[in-house]
ROVO-854667 format. One record per atom (N, C-alpha, C): atom name; x, y, z. Coordinates in nm, 3 decimals. Layout:
<recs>
<a->CA	c1->X	c2->Y	c3->Z>
...
</recs>
This chain:
<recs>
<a->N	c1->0.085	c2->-0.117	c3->0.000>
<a->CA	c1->0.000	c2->0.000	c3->0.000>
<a->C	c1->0.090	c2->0.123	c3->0.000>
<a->N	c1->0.074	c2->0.178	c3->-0.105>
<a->CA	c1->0.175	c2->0.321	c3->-0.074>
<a->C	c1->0.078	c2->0.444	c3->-0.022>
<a->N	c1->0.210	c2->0.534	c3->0.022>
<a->CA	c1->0.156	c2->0.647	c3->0.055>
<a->C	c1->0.187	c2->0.808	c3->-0.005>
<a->N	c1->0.058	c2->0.875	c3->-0.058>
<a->CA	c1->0.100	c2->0.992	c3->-0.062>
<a->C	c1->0.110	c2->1.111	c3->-0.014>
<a->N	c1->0.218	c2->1.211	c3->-0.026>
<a->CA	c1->0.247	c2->1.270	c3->0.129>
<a->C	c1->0.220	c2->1.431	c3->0.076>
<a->N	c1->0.163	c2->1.492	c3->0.116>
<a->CA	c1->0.129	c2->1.673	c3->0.039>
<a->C	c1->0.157	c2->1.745	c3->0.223>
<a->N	c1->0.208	c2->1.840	c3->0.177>
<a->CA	c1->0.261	c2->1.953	c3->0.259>
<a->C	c1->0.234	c2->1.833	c3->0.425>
<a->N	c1->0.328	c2->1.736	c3->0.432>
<a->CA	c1->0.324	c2->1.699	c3->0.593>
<a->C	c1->0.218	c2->1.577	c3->0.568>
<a->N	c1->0.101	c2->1.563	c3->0.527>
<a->CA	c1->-0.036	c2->1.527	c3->0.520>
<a->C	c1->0.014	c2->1.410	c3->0.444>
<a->N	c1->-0.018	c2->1.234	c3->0.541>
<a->CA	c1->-0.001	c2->1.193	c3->0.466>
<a->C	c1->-0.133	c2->1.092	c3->0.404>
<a->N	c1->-0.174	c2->1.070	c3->0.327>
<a->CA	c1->-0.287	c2->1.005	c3->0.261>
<a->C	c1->-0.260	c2->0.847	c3->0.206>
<a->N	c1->-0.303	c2->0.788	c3->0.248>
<a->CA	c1->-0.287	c2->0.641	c3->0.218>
<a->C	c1->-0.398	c2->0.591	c3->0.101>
<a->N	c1->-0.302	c2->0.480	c3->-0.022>
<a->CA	c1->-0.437	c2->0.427	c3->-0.123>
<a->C	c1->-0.567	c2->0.391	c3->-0.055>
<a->N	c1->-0.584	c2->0.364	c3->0.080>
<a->CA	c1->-0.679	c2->0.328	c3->0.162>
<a->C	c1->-0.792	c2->0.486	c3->0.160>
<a->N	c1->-0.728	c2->0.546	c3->0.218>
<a->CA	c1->-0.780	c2->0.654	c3->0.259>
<a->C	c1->-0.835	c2->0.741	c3->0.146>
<a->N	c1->-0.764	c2->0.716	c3->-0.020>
<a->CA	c1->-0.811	c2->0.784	c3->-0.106>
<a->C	c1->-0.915	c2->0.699	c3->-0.208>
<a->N	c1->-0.943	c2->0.584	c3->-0.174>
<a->CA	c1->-1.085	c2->0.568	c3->-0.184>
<a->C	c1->-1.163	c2->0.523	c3->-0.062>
<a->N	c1->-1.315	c2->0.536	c3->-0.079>
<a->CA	c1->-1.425	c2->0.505	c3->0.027>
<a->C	c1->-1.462	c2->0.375	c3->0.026>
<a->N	c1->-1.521	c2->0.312	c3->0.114>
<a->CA	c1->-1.480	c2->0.246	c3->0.176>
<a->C	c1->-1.536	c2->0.101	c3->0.111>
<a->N	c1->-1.641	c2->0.130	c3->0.004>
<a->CA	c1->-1.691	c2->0.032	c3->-0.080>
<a->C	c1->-1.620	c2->0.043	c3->-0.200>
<a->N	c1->-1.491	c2->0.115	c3->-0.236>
<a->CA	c1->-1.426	c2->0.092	c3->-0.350>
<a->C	c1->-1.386	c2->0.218	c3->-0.435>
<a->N	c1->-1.345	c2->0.273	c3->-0.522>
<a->CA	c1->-1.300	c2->0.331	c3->-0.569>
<a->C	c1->-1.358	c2->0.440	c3->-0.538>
<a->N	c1->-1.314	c2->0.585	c3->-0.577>
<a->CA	c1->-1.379	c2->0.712	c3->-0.579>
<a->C	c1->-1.447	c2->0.742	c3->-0.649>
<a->N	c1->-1.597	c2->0.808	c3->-0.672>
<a->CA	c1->-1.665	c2->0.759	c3->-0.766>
<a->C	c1->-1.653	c2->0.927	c3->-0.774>
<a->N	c1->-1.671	c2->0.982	c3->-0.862>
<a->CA	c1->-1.754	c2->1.141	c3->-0.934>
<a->C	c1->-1.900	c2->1.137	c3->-0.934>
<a->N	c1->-1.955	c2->1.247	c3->-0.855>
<a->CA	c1->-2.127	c2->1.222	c3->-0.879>
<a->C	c1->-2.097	c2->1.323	c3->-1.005>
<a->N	c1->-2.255	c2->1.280	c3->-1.069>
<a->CA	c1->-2.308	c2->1.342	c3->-1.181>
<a->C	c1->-2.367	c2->1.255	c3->-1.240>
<a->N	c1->-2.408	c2->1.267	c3->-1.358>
<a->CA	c1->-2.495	c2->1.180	c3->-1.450>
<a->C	c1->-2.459	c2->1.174	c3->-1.590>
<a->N	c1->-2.401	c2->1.061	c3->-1.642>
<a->CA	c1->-2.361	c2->0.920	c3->-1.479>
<a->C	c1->-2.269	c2->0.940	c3->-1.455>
<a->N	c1->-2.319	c2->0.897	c3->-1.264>
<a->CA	c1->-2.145	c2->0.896	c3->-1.199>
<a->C	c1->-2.092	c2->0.774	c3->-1.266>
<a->N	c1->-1.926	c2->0.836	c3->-1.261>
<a->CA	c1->-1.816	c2->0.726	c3->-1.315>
<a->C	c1->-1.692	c2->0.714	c3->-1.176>
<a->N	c1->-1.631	c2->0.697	c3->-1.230>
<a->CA	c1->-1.480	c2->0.639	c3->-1.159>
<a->C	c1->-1.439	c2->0.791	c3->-1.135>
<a->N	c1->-1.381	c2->0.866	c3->-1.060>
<a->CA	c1->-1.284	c2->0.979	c3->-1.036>
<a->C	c1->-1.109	c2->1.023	c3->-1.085>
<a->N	c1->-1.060	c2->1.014	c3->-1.165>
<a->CA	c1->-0.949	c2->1.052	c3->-1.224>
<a->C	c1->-0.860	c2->1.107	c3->-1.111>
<a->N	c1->-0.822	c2->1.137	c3->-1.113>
<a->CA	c1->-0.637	c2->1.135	c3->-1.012>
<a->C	c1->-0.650	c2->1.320	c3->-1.065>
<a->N	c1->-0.669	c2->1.347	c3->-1.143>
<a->CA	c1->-0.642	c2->1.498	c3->-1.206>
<a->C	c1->-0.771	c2->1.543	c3->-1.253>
<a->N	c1->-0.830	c2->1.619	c3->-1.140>
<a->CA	c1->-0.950	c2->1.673	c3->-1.221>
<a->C	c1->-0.950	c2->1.867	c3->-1.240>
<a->N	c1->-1.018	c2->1.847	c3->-1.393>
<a->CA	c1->-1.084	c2->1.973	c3->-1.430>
<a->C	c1->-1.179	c2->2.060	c3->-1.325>
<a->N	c1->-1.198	c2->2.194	c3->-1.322>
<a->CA	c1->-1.244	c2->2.280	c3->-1.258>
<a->C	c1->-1.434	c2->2.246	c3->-1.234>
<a->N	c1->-1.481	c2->2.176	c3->-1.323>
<a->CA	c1->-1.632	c2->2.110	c3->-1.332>
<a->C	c1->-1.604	c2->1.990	c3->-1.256>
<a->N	c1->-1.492	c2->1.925	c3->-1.273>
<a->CA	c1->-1.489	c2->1.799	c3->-1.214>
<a->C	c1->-1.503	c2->1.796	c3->-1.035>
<a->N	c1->-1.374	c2->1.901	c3->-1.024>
<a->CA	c1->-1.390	c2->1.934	c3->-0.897>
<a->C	c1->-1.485	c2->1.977	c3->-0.789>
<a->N	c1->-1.543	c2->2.053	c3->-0.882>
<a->CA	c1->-1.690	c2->2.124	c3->-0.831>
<a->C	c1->-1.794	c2->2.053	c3->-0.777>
<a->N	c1->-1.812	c2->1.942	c3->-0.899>
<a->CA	c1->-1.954	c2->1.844	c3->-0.864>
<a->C	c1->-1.830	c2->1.732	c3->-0.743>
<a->N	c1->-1.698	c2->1.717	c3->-0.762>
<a->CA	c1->-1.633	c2->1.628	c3->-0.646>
<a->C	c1->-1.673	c2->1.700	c3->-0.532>
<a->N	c1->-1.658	c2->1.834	c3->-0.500>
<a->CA	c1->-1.670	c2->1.916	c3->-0.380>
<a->C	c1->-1.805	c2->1.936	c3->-0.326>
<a->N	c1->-1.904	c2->1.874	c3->-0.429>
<a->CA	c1->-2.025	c2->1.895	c3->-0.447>
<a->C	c1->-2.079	c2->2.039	c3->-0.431>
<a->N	c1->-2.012	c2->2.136	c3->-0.460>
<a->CA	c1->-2.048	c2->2.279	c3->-0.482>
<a->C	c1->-2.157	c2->2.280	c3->-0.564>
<a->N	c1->-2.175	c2->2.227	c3->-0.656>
<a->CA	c1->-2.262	c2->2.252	c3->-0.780>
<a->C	c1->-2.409	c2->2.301	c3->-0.713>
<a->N	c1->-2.442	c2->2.287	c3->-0.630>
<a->CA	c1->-2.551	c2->2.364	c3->-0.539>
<a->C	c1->-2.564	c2->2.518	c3->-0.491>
<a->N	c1->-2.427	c2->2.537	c3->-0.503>
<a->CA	c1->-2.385	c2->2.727	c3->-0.469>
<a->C	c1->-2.463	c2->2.760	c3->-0.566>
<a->N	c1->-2.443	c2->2.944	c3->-0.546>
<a->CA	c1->-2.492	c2->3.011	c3->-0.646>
<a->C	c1->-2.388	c2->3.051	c3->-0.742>
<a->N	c1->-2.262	c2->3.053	c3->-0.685>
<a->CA	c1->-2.133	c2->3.044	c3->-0.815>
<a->C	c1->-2.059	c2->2.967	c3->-0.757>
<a->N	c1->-2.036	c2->2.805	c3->-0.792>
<a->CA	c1->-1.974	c2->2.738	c3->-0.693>
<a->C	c1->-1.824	c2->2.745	c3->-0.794>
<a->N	c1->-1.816	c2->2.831	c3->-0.915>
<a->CA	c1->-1.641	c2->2.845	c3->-1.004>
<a->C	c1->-1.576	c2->2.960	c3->-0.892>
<a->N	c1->-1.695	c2->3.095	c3->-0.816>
<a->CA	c1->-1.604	c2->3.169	c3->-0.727>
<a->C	c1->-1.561	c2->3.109	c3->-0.610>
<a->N	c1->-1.670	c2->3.028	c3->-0.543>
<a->CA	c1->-1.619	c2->2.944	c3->-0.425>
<a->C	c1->-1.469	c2->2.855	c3->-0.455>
<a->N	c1->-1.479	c2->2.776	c3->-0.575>
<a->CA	c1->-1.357	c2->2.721	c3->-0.524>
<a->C	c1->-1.256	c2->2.791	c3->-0.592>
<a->N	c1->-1.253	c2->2.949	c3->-0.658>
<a->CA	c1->-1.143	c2->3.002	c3->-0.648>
<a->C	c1->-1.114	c2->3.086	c3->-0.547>
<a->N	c1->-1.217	c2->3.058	c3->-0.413>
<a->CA	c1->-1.203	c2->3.186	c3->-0.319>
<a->C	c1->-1.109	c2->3.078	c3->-0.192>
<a->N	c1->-1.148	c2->2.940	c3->-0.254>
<a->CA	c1->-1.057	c2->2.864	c3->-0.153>
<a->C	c1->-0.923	c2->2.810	c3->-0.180>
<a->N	c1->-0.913	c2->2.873	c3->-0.319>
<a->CA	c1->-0.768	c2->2.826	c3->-0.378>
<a->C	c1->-0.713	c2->2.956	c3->-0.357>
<a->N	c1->-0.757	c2->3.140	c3->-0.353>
<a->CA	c1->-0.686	c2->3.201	c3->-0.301>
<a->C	c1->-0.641	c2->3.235	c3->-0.152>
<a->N	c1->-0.726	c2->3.153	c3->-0.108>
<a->CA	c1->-0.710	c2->3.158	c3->0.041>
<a->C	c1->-0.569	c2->3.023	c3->0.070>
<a->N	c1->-0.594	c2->2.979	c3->0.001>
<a->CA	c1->-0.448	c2->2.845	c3->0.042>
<a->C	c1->-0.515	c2->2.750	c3->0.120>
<a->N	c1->-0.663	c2->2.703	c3->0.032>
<a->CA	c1->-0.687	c2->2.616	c3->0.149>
<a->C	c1->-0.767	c2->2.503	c3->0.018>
<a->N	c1->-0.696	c2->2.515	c3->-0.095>
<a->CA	c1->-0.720	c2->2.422	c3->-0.228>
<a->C	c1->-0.566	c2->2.461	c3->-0.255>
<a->N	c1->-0.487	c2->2.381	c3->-0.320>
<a->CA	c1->-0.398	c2->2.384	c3->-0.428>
<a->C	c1->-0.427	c2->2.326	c3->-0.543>
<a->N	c1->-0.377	c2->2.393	c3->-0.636>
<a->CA	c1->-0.435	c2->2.347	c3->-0.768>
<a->C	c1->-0.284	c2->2.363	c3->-0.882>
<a->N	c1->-0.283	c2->2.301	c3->-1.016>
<a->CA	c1->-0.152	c2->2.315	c3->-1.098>
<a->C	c1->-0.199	c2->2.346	c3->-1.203>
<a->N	c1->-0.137	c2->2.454	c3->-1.288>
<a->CA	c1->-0.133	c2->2.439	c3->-1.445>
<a->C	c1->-0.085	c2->2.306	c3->-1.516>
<a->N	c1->-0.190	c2->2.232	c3->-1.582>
<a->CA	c1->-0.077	c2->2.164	c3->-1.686>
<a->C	c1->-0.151	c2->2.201	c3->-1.805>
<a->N	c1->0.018	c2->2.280	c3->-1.900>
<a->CA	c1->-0.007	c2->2.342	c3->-1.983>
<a->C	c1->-0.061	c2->2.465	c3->-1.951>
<a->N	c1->-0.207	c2->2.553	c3->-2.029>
<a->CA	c1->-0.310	c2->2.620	c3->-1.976>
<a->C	c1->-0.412	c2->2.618	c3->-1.887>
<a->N	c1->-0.407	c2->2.489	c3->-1.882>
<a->CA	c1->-0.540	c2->2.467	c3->-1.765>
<a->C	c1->-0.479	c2->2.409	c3->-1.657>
<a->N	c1->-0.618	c2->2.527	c3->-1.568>
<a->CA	c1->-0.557	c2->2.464	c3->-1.435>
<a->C	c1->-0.677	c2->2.303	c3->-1.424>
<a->N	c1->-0.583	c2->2.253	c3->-1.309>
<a->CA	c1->-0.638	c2->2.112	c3->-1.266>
<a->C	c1->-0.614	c2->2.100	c3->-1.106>
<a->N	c1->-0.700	c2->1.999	c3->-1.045>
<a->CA	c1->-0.702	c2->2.014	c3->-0.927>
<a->C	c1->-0.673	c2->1.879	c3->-0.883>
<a->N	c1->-0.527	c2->1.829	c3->-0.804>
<a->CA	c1->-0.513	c2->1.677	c3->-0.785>
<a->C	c1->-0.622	c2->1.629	c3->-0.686>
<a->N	c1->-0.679	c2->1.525	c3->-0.706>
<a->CA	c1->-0.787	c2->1.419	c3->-0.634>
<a->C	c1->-0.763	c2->1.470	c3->-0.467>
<a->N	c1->-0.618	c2->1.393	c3->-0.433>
<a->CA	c1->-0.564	c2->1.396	c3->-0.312>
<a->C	c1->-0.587	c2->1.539	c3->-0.255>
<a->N	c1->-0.542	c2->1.628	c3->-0.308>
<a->CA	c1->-0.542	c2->1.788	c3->-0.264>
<a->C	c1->-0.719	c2->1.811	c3->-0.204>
<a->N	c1->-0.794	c2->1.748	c3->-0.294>
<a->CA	c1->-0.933	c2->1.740	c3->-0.270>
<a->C	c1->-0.994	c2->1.661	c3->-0.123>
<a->N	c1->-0.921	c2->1.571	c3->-0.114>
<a->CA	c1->-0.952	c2->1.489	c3->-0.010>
<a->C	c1->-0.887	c2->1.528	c3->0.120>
<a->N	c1->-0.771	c2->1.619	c3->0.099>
<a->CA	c1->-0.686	c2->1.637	c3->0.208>
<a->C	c1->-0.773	c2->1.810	c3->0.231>
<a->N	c1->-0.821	c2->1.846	c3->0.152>
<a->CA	c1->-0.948	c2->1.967	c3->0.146>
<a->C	c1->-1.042	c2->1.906	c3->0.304>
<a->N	c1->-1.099	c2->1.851	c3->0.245>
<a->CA	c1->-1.223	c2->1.793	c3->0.282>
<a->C	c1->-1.198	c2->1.737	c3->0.397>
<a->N	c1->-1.073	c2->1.654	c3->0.469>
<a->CA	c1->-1.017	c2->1.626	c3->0.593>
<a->C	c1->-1.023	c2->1.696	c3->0.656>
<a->N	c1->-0.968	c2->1.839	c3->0.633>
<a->CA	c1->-0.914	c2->1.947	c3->0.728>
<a->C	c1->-1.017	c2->2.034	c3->0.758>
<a->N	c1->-1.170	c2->2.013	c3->0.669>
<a->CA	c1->-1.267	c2->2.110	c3->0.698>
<a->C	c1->-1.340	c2->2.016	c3->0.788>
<a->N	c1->-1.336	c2->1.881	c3->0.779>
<a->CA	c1->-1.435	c2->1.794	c3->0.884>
<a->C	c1->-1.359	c2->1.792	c3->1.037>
<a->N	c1->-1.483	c2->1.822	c3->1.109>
<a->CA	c1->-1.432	c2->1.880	c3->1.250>
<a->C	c1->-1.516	c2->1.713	c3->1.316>
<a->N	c1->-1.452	c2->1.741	c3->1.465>
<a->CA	c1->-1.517	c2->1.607	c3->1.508>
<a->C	c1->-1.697	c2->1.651	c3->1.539>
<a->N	c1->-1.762	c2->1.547	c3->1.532>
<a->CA	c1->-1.889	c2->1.534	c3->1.539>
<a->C	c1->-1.954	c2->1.526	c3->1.700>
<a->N	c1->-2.054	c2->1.554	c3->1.732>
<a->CA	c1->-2.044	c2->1.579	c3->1.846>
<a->C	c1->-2.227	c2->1.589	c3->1.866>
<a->N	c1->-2.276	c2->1.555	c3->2.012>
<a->CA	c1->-2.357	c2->1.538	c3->2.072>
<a->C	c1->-2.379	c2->1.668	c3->2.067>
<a->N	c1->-2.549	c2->1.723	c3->2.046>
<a->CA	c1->-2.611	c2->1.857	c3->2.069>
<a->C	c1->-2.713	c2->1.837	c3->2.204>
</recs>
């Protein structure tokens, strides 16, 4: 099982899919999730697609430093992992009301 390691954070093949199997992409139809996704890809991954501009949201969290994202070539792309290590750091523990 390897591991991949982003700023300290390390993410295991375990950890980067759920728990019945691969990472799936919602949409219609959901498919399999790519390792490198496009700015739409990301969106419906982050499940933003419910905002009212969910393209400013996740550029308001990539200028904040709390998405990293890469050019390849012209377009930017957003690695899977970066997404998941997103989504770690915003889930707080759960708790009795």
């Amino acid at each position: 099982m390897t591991s991949i390691i982003a700023d300290g954070d390390r993410v295991t093949d375990r950890e980067s899919t759920n728990w019945y199997g691969p990472a799936i992409l919602p949409g219609s139809p959901p498919g399999p999730c790519p390792e490198l996704l496009t700015e739409e890809e990301a969106i419906r991954y982050l499940r933003l697609d419910g905002d009212a501009n969910p393209s400013r949201t996740l550029k308001y969290y990539r200028e904040k430093g709390l998405i990293r994202a890469t050019y390849v070539g012209r377009h930017l792309r957003y690695r899977r992992v970066e997404l998941e290590l997103f989504l770690g750091r915003q889930t707080g523990p759960v708790g009795r009301r």
